[in-house]
C-alpha positions as CSV (number, residue, x, y, z in Angstrom):
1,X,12.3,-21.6,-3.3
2,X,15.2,-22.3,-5.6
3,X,15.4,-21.1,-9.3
4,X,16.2,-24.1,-11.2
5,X,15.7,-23.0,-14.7
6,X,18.3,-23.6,-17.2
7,X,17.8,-20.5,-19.6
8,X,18.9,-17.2,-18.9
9,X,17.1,-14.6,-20.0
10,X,18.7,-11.5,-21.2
11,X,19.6,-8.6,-19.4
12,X,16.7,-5.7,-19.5
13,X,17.4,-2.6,-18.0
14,X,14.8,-1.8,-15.2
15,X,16.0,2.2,-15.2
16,X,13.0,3.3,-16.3
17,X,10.9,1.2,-14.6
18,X,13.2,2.4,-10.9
19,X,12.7,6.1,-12.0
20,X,8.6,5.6,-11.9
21,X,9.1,3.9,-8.3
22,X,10.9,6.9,-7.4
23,X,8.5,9.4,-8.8
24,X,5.4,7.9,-7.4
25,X,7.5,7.2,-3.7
26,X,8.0,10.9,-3.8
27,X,4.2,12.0,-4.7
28,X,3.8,10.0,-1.9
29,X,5.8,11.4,0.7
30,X,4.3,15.2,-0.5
31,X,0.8,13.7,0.2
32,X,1.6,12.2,3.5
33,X,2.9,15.9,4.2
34,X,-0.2,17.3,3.1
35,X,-1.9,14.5,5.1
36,X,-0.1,15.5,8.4
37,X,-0.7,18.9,7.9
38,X,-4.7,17.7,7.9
39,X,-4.2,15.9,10.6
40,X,-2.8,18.6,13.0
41,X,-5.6,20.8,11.5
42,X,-8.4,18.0,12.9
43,X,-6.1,17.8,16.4
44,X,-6.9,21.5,17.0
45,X,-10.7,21.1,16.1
46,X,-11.0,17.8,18.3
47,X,-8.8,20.3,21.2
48,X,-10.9,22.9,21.0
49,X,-14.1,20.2,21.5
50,X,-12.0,19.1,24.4
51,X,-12.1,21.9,26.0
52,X,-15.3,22.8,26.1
53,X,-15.3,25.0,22.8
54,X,-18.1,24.9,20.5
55,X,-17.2,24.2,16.6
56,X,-20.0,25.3,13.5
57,X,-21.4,22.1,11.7
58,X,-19.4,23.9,8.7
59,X,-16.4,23.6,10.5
60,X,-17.0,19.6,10.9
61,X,-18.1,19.0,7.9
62,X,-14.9,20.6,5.8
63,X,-12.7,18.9,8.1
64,X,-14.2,15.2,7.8
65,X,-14.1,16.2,3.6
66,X,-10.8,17.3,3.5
67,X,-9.5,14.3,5.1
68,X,-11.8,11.5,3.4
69,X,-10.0,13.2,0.0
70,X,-6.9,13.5,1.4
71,X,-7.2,9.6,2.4
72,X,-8.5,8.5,-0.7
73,X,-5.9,10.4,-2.4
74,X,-3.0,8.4,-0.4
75,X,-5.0,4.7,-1.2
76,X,-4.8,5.7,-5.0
77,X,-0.8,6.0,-4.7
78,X,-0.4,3.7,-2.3
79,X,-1.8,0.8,-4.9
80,X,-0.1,3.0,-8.0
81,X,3.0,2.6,-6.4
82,X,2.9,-0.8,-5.1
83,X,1.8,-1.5,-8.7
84,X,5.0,0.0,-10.4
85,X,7.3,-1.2,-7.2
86,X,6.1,-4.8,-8.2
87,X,6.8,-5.0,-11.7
88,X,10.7,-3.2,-11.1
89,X,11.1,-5.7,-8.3
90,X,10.0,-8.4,-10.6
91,X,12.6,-6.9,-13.6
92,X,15.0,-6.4,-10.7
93,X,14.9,-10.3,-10.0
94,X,14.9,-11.0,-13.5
95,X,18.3,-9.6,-14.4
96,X,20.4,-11.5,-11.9
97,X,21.5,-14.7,-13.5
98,X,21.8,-12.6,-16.7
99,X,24.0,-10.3,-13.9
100,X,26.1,-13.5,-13.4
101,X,24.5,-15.0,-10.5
102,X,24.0,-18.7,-9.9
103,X,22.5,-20.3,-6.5
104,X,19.4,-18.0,-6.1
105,X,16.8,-19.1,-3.9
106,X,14.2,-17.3,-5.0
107,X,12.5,-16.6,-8.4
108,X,11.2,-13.5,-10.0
109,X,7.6,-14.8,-9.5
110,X,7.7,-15.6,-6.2
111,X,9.6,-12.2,-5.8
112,X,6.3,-10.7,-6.0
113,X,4.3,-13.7,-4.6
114,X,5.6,-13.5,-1.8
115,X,4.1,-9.7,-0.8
116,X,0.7,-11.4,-1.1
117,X,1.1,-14.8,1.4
118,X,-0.3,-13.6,4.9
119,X,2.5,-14.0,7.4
120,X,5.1,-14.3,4.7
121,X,4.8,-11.3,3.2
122,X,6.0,-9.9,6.5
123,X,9.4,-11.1,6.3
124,X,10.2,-12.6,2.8
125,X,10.0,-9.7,0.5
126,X,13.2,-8.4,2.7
127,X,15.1,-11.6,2.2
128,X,14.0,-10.9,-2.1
129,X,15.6,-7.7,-1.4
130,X,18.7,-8.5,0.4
131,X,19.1,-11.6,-2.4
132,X,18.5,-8.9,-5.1
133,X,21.0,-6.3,-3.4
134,X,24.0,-8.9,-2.8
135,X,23.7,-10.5,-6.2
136,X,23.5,-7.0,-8.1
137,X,27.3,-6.4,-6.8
138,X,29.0,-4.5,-9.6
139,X,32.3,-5.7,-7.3
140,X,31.5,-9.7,-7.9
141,X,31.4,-10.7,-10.9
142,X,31.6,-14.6,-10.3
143,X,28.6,-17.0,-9.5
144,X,28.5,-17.4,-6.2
145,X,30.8,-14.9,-4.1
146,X,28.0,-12.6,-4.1
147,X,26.0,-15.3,-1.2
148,X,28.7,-14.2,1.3
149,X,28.5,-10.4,0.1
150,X,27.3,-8.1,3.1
151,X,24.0,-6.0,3.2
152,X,23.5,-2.5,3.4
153,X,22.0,-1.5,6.6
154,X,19.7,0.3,4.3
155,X,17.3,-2.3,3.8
156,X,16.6,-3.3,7.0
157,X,16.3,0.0,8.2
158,X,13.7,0.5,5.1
159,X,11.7,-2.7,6.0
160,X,11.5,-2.4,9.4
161,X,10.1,1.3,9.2
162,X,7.1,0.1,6.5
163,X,6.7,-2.5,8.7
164,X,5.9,0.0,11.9
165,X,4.2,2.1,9.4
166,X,1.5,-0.4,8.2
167,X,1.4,-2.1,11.6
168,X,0.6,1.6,13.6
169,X,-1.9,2.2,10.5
170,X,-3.8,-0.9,10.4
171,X,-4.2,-0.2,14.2
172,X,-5.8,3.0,13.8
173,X,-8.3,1.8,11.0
174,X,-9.5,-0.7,13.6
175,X,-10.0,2.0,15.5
176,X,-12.1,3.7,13.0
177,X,-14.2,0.5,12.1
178,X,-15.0,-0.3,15.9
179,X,-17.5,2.5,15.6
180,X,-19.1,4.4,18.6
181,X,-15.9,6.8,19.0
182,X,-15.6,9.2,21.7
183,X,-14.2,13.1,21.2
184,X,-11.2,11.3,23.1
185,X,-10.8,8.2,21.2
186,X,-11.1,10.6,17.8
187,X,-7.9,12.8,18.9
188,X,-6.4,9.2,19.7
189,X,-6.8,8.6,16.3
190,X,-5.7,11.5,14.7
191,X,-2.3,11.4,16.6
192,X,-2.1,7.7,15.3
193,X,-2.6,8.3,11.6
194,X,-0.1,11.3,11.9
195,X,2.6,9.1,13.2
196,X,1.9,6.3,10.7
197,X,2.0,9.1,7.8
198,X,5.6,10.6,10.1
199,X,7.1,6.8,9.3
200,X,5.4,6.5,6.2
201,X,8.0,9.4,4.4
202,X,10.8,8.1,6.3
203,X,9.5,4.6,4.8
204,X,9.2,5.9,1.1
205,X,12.4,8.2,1.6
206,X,14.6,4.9,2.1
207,X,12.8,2.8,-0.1
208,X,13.7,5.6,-2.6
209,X,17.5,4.5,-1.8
210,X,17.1,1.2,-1.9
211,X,15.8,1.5,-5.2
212,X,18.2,3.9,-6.9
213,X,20.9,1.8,-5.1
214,X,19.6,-1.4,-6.8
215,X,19.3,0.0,-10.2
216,X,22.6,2.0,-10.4
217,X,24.2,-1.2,-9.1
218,X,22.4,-3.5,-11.8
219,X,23.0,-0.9,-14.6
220,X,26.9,-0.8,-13.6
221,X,27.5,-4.5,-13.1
222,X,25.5,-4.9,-16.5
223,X,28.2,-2.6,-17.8
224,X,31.4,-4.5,-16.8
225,X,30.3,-7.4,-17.6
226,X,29.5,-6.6,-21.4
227,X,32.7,-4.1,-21.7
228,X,35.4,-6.3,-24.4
C-alpha cells in the first residue's frame, strides 16, 4: 500500500522508544536462558522415567510448577515486547518522509497492520523493515535513491530465525494440546521447546541489531539533514 498523504509530519526521535525494545529483547533472552536451563532439568527427569527409574510425586510436581511459571513468565514478555516493538516500529515508519523519503509503499499503520493479517504477517513486516532500513540511510539524503539502496543481511537473517522460532514453537504447543502424551512424546517435547527457546535468543539478539541499527541510522540522518 502506497503512502499518499501530502503532510509530513515532523521528525520525533524514536531513541527512547528503541532503548525499551532493547531492554525488554534482552529480559527476554535471560528468561529463555532460564527457560532452557528448565528444560534440560525436565529432559533428565523424563530420562530417568525412561529408564526405568522411579521419580517422587514431589519431584513431578516442582518440575511441571517451575516450568508453567517459567512459561507464563516468557508469554508476559513476549506480548510486553511486541507491545513496545510495535509502537517503535510504528515511530520508526513515521519519521521517514520527515527523513527525506518519497515513494514509500507502505504506511505507518499498516507497518503494524500488517503483523496481525494471517499469512501476511509472515512475510510483510520484513519488507516494512527493509523499507524502513533503506530509507533511514544517513548516506542518501535525496527522495528516492534510497529504493535502490542495498539491505543488510541482518534483517533477513533476524526474520528468518523468528520465523523458525515461532514455527518449531507453535509445533510443540500442538503437541501439548493433542493430549494423551506418552513419557516419549513428553521428552519430544521438551527437546522442541528447548530449541525454539535456542533460536528464540539468537532471534531477540539480532532483532536487538536491527533495532539499534535503525535508530542510530534515523538519529544520524535526522542530524545531517537539520545541520545549517
Amino acid at each position: 500500500m502506497t503512502n499518499t498523504t501530502n503532510f509530513i509530519t515532523p521528525f520525533a526521535s524514536g531513541h527512547s522508544r528503541a532503548q525499551w525494545v532493547k531492554i525488554l529483547l534482552l529480559v527476554g533472552v535471560v528468561l529463555d536462558l532460564i527457560a532452557i536451563v528448565s528444560g534440560y532439568f525436565q529432559i533428565d527427569l523424563l530420562s530417568k522415567v525412561m529408564a526405568g527409574q522411579t521419580i517422587t510425586e514431589a519431584e513431578a510436581a516442582a518440575n511441571d510448577s517451575r516450568q508453567q511459571i517459567i512459561g507464563i513468565l516468557q508469554v508476559l514478555a513476549f506480548l510486553t515486547t511486541t507491545i513496545f516493538f510495535l509502537m517503535w516500529f510504528h515511530r520508526a515508519h513515521r519519521n521517514l518522509p520527515a527523513l527525506g523519503a518519497h515513494n514509500l509503499r507502505f504506511s505507518p499503520g499498516w507497518a503494524v497492520g500488517y503483523c496481525f493479517i494471517p499469512i501476511v504477517s509472515l512475510y510483510r513486516p520484513y519488507q516494512v523493515a527493509e523499507e524502513i532500513w533503506k530509507a533511514s540511510d544517513p548516506n542518501l539524503t535525496d527522495e528516492s535513491s534510497w529504493q535502490t539502496a542495498n539491505t543488510s543481511p541482518l534483517l533477513g537473517w533476524w526474520w528468518g530465525l523468528f520465523l523458525i522460532s515461532g514455527f518449531v514453537g507453535n509445533v510443540v504447543v500442538r503437541m501439548t494440546l493433542r493430549g494423551g502424551q506418552t513419557v516419549s512424546d513428553l521428552l519430544t517435547m521438551s527437546w522442541g521447546i528447548v530449541t525454539s527457546d535456542g533460536l528464540s535468543i539468537v532471534a531477540a539478539i539480532l532483532a536487538i541489531f536491527v533495532v539499534k541499527g535503525i535508530d542510530t541510522r534515523q538519529e544520524e540522518k535526522n542530524k545531517r539533514l537539520i545541520r545549517p
